[in-house]
SEMAR-424810 format. One line per 5 residues: number of its first residue (from 1); for each residue z, y, x of N, C-alpha, C. Coordinates in steps of 0.05 Angstrom, whole numbers, plus 32768, in hexadecimal, padded with zeros to 4 digits. Last residue first. Layout:
% SEMAR-424810
NUM) Z:Y:X:Z:Y:X:Z:Y:X ~ ... .
END
This chain:
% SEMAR-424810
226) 8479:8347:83D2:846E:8357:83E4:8469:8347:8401 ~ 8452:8321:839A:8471:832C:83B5:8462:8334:83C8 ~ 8433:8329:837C:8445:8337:8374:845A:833E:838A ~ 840F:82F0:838C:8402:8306:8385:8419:8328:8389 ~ 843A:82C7:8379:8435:82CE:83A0:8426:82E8:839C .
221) 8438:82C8:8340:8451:82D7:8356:844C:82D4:8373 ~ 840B:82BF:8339:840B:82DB:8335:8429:82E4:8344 ~ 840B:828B:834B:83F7:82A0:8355:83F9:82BB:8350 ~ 8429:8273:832D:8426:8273:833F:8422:828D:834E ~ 840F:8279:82FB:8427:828D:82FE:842D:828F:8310 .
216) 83E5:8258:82FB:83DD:8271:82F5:83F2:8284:8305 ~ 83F8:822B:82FB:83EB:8234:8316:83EA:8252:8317 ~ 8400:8225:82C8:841D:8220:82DA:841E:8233:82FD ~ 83D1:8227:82AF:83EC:823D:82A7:83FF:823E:82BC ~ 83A7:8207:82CD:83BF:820A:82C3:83D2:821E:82C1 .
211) 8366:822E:82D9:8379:821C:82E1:838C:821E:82D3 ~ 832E:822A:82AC:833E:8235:82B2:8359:8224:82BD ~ 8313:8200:8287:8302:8208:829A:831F:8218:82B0 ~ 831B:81F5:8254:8323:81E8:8262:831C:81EE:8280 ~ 82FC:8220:8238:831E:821F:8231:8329:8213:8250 .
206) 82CD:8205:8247:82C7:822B:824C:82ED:8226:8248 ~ 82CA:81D5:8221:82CB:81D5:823F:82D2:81FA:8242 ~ 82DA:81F0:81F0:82EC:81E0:81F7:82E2:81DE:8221 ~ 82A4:820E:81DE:82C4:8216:81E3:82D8:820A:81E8 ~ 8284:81DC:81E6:8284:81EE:81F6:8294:81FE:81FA .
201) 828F:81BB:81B6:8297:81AC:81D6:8290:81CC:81F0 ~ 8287:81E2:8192:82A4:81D7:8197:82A1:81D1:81AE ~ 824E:81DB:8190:8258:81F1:818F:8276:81F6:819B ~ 8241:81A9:818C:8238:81B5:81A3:824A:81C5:81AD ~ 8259:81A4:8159:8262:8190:8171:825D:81A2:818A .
196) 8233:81BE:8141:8252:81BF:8143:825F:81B5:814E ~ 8209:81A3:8144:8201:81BC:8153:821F:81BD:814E ~ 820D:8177:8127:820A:816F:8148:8212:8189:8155 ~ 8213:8180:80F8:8229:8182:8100:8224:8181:811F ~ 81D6:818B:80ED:81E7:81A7:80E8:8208:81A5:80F8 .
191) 81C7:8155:80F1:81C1:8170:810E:81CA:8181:8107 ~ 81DB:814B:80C4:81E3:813A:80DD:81E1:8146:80F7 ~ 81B0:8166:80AB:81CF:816A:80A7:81DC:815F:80BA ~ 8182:8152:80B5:8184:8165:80C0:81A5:8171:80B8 ~ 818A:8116:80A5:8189:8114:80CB:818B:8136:80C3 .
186) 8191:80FC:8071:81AA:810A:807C:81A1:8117:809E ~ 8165:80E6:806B:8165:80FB:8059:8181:810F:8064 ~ 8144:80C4:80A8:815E:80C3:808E:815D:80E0:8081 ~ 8128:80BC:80CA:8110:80C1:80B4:8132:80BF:809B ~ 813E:80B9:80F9:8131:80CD:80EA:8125:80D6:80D3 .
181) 8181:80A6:80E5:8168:809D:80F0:8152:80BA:80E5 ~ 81C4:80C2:8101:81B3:80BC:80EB:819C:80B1:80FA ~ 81FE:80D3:8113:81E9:80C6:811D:81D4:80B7:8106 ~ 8224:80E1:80F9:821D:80F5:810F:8205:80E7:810E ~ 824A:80EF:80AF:8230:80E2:80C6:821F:80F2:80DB .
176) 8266:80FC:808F:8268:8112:80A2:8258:8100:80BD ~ 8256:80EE:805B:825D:80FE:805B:8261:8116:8073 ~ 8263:80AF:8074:8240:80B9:805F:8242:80DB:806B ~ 8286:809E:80A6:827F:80A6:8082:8266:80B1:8083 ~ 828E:808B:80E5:8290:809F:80D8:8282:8097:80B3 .
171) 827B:806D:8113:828F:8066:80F3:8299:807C:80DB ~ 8265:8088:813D:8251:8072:812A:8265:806A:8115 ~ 8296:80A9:8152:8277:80AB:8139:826D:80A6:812D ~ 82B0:8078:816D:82BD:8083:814E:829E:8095:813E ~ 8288:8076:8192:8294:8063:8186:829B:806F:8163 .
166) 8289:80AC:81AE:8276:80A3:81A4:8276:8089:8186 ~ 82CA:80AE:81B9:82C1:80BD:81A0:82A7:80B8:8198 ~ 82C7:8088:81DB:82D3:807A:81C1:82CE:809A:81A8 ~ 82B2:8092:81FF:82A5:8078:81F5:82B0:807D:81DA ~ 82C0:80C4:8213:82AE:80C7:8205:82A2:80AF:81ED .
161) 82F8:80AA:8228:82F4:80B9:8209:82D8:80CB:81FD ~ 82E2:809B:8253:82F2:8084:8240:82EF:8095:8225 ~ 82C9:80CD:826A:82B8:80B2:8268:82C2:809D:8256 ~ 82FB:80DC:827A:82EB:80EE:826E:82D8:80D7:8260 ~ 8319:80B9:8291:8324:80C0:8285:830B:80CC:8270 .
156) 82F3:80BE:82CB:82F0:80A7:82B6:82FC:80A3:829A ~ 82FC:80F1:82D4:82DC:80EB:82C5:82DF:80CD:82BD ~ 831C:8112:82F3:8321:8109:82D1:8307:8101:82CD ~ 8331:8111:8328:831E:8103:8323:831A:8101:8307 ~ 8364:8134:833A:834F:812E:8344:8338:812C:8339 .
151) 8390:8146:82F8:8377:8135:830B:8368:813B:8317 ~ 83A3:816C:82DB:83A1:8176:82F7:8391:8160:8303 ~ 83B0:8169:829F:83B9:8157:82B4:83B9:8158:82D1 ~ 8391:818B:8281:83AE:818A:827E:83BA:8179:828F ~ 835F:819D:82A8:8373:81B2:82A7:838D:81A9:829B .
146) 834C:8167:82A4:8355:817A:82BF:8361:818C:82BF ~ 833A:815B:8272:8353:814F:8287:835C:815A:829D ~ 8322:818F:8266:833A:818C:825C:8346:817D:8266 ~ 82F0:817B:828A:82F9:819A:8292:831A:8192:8280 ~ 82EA:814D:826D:82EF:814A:8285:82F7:8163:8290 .
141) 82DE:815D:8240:82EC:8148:823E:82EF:8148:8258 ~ 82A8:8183:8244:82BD:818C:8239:82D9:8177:823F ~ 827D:815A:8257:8292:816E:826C:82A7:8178:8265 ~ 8280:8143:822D:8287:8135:8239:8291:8145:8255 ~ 8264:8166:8204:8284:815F:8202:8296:814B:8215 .
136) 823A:8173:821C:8248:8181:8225:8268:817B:821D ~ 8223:813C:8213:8220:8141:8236:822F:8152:8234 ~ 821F:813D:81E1:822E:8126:81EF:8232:8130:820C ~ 81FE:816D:81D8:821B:8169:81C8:822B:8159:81D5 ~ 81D3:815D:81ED:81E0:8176:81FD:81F7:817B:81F0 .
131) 81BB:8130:81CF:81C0:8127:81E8:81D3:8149:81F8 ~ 81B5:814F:8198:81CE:812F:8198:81DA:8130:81B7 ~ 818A:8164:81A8:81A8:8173:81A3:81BB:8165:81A3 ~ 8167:8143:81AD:816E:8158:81CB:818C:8165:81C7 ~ 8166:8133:8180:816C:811D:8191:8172:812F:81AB .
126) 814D:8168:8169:8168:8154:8159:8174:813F:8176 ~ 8117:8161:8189:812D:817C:8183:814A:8173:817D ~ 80F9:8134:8182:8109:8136:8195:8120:8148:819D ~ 80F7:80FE:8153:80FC:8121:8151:810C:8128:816A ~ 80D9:80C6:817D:80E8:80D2:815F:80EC:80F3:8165 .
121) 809E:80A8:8188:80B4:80B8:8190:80B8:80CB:817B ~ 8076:8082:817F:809F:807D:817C:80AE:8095:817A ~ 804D:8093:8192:8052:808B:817F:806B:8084:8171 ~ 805A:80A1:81C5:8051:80B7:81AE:805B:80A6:8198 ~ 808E:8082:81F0:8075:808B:81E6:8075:8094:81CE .
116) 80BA:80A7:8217:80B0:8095:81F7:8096:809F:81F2 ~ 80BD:80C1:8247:80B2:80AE:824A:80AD:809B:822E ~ 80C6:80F5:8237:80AD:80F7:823B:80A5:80D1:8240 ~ 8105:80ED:822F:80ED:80F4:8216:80D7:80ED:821B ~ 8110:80E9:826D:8113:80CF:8253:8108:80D7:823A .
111) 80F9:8113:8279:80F3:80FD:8282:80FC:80EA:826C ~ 8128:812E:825A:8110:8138:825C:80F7:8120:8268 ~ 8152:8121:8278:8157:811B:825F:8133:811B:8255 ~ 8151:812E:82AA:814A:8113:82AA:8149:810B:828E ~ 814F:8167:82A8:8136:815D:82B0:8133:813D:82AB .
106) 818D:8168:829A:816D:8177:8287:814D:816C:8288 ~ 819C:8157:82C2:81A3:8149:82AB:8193:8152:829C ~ 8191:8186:82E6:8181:8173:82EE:8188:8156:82D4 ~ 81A7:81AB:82CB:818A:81B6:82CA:8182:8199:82D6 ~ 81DD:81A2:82DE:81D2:819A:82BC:81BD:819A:82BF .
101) 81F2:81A8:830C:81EC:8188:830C:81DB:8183:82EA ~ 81F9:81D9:831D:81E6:81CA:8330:81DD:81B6:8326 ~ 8216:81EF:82F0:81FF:8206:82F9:81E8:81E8:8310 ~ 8242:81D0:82F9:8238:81CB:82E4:8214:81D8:82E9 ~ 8258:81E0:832C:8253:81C5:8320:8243:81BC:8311 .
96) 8261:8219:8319:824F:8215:832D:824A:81F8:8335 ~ 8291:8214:82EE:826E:8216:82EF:8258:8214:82FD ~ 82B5:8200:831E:82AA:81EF:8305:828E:81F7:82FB ~ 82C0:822C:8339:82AB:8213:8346:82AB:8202:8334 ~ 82C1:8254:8311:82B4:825B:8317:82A7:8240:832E .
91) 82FC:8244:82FE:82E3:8244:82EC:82C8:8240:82FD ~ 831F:8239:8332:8316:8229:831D:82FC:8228:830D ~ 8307:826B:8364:831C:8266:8340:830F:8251:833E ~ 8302:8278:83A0:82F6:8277:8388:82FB:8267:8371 ~ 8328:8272:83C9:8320:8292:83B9:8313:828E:83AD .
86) 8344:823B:83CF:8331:824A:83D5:8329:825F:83C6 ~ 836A:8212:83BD:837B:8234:83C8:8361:8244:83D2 ~ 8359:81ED:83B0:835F:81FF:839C:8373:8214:83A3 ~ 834C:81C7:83D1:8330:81E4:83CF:8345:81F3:83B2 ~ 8364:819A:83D7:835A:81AA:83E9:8353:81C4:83E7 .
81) 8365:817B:83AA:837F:818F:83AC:8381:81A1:83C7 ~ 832E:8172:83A0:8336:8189:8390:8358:8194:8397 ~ 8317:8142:83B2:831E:8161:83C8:8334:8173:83BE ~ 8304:8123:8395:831B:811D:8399:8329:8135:83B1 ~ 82E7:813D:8356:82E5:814B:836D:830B:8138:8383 .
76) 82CD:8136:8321:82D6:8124:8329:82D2:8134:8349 ~ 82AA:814F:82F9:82C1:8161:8309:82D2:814C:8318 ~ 8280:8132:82E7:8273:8142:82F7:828B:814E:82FF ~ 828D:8100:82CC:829B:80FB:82E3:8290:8115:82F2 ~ 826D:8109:829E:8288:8110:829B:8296:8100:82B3 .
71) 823B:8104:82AB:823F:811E:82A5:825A:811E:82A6 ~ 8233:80C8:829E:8230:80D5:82BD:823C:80F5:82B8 ~ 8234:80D1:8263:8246:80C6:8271:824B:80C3:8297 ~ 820E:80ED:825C:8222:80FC:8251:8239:80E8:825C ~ 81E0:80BC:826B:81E1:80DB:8278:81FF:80EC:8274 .
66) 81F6:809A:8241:81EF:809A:825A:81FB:80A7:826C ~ 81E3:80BD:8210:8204:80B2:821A:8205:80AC:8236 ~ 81AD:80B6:821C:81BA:80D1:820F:81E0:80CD:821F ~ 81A3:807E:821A:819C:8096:8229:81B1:80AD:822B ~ 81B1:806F:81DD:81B8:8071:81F4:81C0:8072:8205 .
61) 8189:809A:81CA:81A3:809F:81BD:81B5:8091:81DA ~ 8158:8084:81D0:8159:809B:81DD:817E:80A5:81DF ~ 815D:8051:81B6:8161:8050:81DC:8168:806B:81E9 ~ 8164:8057:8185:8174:8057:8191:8179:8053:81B7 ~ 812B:8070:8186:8142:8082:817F:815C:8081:8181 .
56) 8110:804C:818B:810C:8064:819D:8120:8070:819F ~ 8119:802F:8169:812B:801C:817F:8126:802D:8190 ~ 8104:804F:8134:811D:8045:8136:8125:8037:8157 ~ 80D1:8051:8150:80E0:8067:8140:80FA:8059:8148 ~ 80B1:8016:816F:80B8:8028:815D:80D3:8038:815E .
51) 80B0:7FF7:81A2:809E:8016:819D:809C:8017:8181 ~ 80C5:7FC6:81B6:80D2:7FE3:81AF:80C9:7FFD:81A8 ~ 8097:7FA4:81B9:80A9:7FA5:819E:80BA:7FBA:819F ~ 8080:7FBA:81EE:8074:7FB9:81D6:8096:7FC4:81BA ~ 80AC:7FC7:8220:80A7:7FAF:820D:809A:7FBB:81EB .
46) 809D:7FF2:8244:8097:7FD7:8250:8090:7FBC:8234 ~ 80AE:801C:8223:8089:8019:822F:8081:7FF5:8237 ~ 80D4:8019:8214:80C3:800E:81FC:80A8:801A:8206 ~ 80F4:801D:8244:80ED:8004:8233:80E0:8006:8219 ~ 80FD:8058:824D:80DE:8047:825A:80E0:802D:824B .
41) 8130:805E:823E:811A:806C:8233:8101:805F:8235 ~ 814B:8046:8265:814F:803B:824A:8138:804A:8237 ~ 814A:805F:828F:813F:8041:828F:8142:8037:8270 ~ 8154:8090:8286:813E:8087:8296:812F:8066:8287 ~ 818A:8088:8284:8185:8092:8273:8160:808E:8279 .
36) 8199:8072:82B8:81A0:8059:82AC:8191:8062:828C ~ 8192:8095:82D6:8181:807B:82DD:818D:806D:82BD ~ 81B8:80B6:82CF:81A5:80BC:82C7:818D:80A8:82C1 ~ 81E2:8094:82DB:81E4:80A6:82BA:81C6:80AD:82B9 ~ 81DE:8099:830E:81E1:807D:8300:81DA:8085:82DC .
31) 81E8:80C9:831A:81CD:80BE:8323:81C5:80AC:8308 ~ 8219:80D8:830E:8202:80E7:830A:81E8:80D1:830C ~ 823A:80AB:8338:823A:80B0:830C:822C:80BC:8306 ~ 8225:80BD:835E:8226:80A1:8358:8226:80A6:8336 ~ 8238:80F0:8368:8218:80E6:836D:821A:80CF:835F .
26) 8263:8118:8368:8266:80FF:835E:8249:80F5:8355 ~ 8263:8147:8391:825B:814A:837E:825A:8127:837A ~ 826B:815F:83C2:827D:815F:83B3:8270:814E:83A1 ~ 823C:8182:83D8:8248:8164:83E2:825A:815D:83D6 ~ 823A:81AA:83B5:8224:818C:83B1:822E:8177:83C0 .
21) 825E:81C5:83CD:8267:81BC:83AD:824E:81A0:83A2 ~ 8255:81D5:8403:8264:81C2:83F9:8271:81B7:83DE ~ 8225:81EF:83E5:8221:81DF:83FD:823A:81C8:83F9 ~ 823D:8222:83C8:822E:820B:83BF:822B:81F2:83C9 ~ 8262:8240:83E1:8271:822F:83D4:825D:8211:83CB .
16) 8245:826D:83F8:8254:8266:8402:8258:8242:83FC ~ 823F:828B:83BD:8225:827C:83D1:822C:8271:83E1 ~ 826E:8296:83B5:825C:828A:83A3:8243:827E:83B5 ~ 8276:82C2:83E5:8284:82AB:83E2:827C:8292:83CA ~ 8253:82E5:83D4:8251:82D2:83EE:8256:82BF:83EC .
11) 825B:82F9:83A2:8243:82E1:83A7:8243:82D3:83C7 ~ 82A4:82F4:839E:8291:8301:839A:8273:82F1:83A7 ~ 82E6:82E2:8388:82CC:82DA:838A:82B3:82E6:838C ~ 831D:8302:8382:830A:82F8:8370:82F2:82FA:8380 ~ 834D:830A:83A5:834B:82F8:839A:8329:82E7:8392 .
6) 834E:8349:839C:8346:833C:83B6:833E:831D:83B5 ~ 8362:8346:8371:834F:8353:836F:833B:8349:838A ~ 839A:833A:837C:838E:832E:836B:836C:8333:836E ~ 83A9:8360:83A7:83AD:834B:83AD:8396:8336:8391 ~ 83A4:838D:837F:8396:838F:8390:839C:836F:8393 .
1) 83D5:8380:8358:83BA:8380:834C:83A5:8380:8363 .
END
């Protein structure tokens, strides 16, 4: 138990860890996600004909994917069989991943609202929730390839099965419709299931967050011998 105890991470070593966790950090799929969420928002400044409701709503939408698709290369670490004998757990440099790279997916999402104009611009509450459902089931999908597969890099894996669960959405029945228009009679039921989505893709990443069972045991028998 001492040996274990010794183990656990305290703020040096957390403070320690940030410096080389931004150099870490898969810039290219962040950036690109964001630029690319950016650029799709500003087109109904440049072209007139896109400044209604409906083509706001699907640029913002997206956008939205975009971003949630830069988001799911954020554990893409090719170091990772480097640093996983470093005294700080799995969970704890995954959140500190997450703690650096969301607040700035926050700011660009935020930017892409502020750039529709007024007159277009659809219910932004509903559309903020669509966009932190996709962004977090998309970490969720990449924290779970990593933990059942051990990859380096699960973000394109993560990125293939966001397309196709975005995909399968839009086919979804009357009955259990994600993506509505605003002015539809179904959009605040549609936000009843978004927030369940939310809800799920967060106990699934927080599941997936923890190293393999296999590692686990590891560790507890070097922990145990004398």
């Amino acid at each position: 138990m001492r040996a274990l105890r010794e183990r656990r991470p305290g703020p040096p070593v957390t403070g320690a860890l940030i410096r080389p966790t931004v150099r870490a950090l898969p810039r290219g799929p962040l950036a690109t996600g964001a630029v690319v969420c950016l650029l799709a928002a500003s087109l109904p400044r440049l072209l007139p004909d896109l400044r209604t409701l409906e083509a706001a709503t699907l640029l913002l939408r997206a956008g939205a994917v975009a971003l949630a698709l830069g988001l799911a290369f954020l554990l893409d670490d090719p170091s990772r069989p480097t640093t996983q004998t470093t005294p700080a757990g799995r969970p704890l440099r995954l959140w500190l991943r997450a703690a650096l790279v969301v607040p700035a997916a926050g700011l660009a999402w935020s930017g892409a609202l502020l750039l529709i104009p007024a007159e277009a611009r659809p219910p932004l509450a509903g559309l903020t929730l669509e966009a932190a459902a996709l962004a977090v089931t998309a970490l969720a999908l990449a924290a779970t390839s990593l933990r059942t597969t051990g990859r380096s890099e699960p973000g394109r894996g993560a990125a293939a099965a966001l397309v196709t669960l975005v995909a399968g959405a839009l086919l979804l029945p009357r009955g259990w419709v994600l993506f509505t228009a605003p002015d539809s009679p179904l959009w605040a039921e549609a936000h009843t299931r978004w927030s369940a989505v939310l809800a799920a893709s967060l106990t699934v990443w927080a599941a997936g967050l923890p190293e393999p069972l296999r590692r686990h045991r590891l560790r507890l028998v070097a922990a145990i011998r004398p």
